[in-house]
C-alpha positions as CSV (number, residue, x, y, z in Angstrom):
1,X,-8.9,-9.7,-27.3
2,X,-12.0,-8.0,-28.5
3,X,-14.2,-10.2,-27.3
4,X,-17.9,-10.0,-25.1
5,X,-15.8,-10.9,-22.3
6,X,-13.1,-7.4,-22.5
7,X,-16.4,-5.1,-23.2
8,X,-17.3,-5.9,-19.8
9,X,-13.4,-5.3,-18.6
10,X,-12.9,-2.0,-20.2
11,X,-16.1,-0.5,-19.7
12,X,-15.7,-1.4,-15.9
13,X,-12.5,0.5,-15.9
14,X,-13.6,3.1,-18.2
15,X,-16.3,4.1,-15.4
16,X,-14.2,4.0,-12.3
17,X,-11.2,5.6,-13.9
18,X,-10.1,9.0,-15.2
19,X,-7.8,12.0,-15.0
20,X,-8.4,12.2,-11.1
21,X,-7.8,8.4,-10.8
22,X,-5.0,7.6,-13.3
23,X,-4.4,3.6,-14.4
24,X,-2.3,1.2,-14.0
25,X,-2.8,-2.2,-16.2
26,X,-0.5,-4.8,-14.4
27,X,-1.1,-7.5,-17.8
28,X,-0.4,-10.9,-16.6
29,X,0.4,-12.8,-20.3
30,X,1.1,-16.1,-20.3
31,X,1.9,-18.4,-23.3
32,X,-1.0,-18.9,-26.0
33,X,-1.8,-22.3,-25.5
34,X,-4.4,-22.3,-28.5
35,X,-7.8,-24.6,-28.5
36,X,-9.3,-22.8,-25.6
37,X,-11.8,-20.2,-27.5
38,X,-10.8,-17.5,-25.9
39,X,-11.6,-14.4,-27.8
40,X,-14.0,-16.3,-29.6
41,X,-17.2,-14.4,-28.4
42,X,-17.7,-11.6,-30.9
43,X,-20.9,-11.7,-32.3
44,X,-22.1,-9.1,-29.8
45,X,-20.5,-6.5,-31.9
46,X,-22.2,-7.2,-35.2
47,X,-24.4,-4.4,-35.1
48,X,-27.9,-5.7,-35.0
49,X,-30.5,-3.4,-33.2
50,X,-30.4,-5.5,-30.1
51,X,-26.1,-5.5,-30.0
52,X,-26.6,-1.8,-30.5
53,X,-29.0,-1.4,-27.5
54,X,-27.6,-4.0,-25.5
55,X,-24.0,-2.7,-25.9
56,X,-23.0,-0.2,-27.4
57,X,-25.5,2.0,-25.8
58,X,-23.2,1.1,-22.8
59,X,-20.5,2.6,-24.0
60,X,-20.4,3.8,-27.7
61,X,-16.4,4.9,-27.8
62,X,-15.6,2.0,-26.5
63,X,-18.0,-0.4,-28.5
64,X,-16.5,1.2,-31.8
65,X,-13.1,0.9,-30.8
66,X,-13.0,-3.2,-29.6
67,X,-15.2,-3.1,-33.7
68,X,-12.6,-1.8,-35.4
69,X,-9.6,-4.1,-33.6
70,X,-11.8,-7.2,-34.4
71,X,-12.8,-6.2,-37.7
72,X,-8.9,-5.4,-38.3
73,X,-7.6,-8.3,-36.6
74,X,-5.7,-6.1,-34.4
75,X,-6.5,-8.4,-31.4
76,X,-3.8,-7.4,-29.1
77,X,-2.6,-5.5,-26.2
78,X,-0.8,-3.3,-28.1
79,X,-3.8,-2.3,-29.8
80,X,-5.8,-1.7,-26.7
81,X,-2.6,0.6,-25.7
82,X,-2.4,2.1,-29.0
83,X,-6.5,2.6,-30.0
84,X,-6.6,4.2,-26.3
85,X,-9.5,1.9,-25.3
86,X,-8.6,3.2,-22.0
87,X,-7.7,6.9,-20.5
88,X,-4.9,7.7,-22.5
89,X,-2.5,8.5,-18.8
90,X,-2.9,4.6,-18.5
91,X,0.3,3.3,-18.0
92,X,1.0,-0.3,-19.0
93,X,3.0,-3.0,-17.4
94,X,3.1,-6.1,-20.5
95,X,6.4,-8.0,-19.7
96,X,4.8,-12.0,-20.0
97,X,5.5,-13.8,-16.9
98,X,6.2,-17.5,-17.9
99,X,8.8,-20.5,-16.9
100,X,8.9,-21.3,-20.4
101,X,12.8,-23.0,-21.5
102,X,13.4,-23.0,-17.5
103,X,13.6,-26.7,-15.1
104,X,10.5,-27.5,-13.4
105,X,12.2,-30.1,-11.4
106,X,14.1,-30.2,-8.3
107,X,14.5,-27.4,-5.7
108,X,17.0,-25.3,-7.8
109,X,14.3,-25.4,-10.1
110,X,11.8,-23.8,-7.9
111,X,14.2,-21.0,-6.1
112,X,14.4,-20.1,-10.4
113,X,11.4,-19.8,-10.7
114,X,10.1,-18.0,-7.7
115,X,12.8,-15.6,-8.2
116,X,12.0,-15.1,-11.4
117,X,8.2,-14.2,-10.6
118,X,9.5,-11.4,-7.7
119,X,11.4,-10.2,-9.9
120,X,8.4,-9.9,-12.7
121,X,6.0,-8.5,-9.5
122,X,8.8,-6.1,-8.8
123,X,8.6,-4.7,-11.9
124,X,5.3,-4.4,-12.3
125,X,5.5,-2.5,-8.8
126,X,7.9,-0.1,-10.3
127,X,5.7,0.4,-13.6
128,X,2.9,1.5,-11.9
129,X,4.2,3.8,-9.2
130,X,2.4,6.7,-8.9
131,X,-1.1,5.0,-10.5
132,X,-4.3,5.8,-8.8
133,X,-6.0,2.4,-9.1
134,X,-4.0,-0.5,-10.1
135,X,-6.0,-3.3,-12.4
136,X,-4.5,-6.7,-11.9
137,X,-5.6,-9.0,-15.1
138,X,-4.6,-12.9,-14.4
139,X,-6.0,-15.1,-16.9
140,X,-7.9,-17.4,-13.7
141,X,-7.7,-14.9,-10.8
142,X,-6.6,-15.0,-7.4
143,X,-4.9,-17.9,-6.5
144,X,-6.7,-20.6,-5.8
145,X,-4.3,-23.6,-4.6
146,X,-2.0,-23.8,-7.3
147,X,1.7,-23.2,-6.4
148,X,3.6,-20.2,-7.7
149,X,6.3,-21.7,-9.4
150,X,4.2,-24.5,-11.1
151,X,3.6,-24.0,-14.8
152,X,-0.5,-22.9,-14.3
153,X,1.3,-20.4,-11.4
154,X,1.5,-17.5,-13.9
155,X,-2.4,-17.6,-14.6
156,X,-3.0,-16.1,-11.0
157,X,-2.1,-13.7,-8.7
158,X,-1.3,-13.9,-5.1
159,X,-2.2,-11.7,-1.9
160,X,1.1,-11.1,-0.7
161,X,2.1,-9.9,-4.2
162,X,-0.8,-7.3,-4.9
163,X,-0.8,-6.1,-1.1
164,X,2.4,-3.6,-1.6
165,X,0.0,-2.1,-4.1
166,X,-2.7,-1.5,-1.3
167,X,0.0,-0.4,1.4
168,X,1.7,2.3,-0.5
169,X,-2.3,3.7,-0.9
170,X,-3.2,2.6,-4.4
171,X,-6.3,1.1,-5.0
172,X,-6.7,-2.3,-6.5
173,X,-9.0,-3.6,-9.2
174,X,-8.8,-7.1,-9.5
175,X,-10.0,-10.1,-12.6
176,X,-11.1,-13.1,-10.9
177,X,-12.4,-16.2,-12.9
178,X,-15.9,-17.9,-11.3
179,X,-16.6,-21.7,-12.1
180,X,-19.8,-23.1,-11.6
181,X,-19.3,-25.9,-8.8
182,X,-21.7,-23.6,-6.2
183,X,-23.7,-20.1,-6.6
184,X,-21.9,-16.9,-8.1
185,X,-23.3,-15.6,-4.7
186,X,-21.3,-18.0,-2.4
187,X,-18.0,-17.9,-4.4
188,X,-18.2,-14.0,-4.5
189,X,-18.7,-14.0,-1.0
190,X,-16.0,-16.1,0.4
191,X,-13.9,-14.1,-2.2
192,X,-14.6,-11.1,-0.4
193,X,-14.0,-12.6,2.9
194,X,-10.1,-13.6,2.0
195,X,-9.9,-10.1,0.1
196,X,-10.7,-8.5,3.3
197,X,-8.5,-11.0,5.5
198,X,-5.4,-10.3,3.4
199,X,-5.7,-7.0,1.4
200,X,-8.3,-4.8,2.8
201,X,-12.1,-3.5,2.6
202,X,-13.6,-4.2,-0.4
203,X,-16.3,-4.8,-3.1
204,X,-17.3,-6.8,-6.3
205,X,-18.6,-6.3,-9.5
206,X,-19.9,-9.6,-11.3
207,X,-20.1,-9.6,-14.8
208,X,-22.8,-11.8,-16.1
209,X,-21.9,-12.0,-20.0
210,X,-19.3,-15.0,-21.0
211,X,-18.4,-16.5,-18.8
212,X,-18.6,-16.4,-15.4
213,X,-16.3,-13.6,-13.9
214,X,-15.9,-11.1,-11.2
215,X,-13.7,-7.8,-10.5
216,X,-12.8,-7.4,-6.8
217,X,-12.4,-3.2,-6.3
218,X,-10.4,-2.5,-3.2
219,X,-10.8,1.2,-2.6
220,X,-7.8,2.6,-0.8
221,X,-9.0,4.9,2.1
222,X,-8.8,7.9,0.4
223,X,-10.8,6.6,-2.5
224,X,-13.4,4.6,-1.0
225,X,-16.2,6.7,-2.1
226,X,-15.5,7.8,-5.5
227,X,-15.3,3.9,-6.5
228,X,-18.2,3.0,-4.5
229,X,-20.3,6.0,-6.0
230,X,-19.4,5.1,-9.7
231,X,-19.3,1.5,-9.1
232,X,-22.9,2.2,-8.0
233,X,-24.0,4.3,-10.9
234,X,-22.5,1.9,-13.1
235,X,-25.0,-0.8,-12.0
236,X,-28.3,1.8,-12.0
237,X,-27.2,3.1,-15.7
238,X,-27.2,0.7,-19.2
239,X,-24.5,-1.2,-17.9
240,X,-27.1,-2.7,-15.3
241,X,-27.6,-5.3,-17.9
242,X,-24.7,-7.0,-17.4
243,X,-23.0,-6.1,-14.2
244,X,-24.2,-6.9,-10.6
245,X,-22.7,-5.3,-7.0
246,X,-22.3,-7.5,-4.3
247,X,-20.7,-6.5,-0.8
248,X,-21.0,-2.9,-0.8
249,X,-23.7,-3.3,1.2
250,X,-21.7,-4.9,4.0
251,X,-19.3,-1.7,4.6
């Protein structure tokens, strides 16, 4: 938490969200299964005269806040929630979805599970009622193959569990994890194509720090051009360093 990685997350939200677009954080923690380095990237806030242009000119609240929760070793959810690194009508949906202590074997095993994950995406549903724009945080993304109920299931979401968002007129903001088999371009791309097969029109915002990431925005109708204008102002202002639009182009 903290890391170069959540700058880029937070200051996307932080510009397409606000008191006329309240948000809803739909947290999807999983286990800490150590060794990976995640949260590791920090040195970007060490405040060197390049950090300090190159970031926190971005974003200055935000840069001293994600500071102060590294420096304090704070590095939690609970902290972004209690720092207010985001508007502070966020509402936030942090009930960890894991199989952890349940069978993974055998169809009684599965049914378990699945039911266990509608009833965690029910929740979630309920928790955010009433939010403007939804932000879905997966630790990988959208799924990608990997079945539900199978132990890597909670690192991603699925269509048919974020589309209820987009029918009941909420608009979705969505973490997707790139990997570097073919272009950003391509993957973004073919993203975007399923997005709009099985959600609804939509855009991307690739973040270029870290690794490689994107967040999918699927305006509902009646938001379509707020997001696209800030999402647009977003790439011509200091955040143009690190944050590319693709597909807006297309609708």
């Amino acid at each position: 938490m903290g890391d170069i990685g959540d700058f880029g997350k937070y200051g996307l939200l932080r510009a397409l969200c606000g008191e006329d677009l309240p948000l809803g954080v739909v947290w999807y923690l999983v286990p800490d299964e150590g060794g990976d380095g995640n949260g590791a990237h920090v040195g970007y806030l060490d405040p060197t005269p390049t950090n300090l242009r190159r970031f926190k000119a971005c974003d200055p609240l935000l840069y001293d806040a994600l500071r102060e929760i590294v420096h304090n070793g704070t590095r939690s959810v609970r902290s972004i929630r209690e720092r207010a690194v985001l508007p502070s009508d966020t509402v936030f949906y942090e009930e960890p979805l894991s199989f952890d202590g349940m069978p993974g074997i055998g169809e009684a095993a599965t049914r378990a599970r699945l039911e266990h994950r509608k009833a965690w995406v029910r929740d979630a549903l309920v928790v955010t009622e009433g939010r403007a724009i939804v932000f879905a945080d997966p630790d990988n993304g959208l799924e990608s193959g990997t079945p539900r109920h199978h132990r890597k299931g909670p690192k991603f979401a699925y269509y048919d569990e974020l589309a209820p968002y987009a029918q009941r007129g909420q608009s979705l903001v969505i973490y997707h994890h790139l990997h570097r088999n073919y272009s950003t371009r391509e993957q973004v791309r073919e993203r975007l194509s399923h997005i709009r097969e099985r959600l609804d029109v939509a855009f991307a915002l690739v973040y270029k720090r870290g690794t490689l990431r994107a967040f999918f925005v699927v305006p509902s109708e009646g938001h379509w051009r707020m997001l696209s204008e800030r999402a647009r102002r977003l790439v011509e202002g200091w955040w143009s360093q690190h944050f590319v639009l693709v597909g807006l182009e297309e609708v």
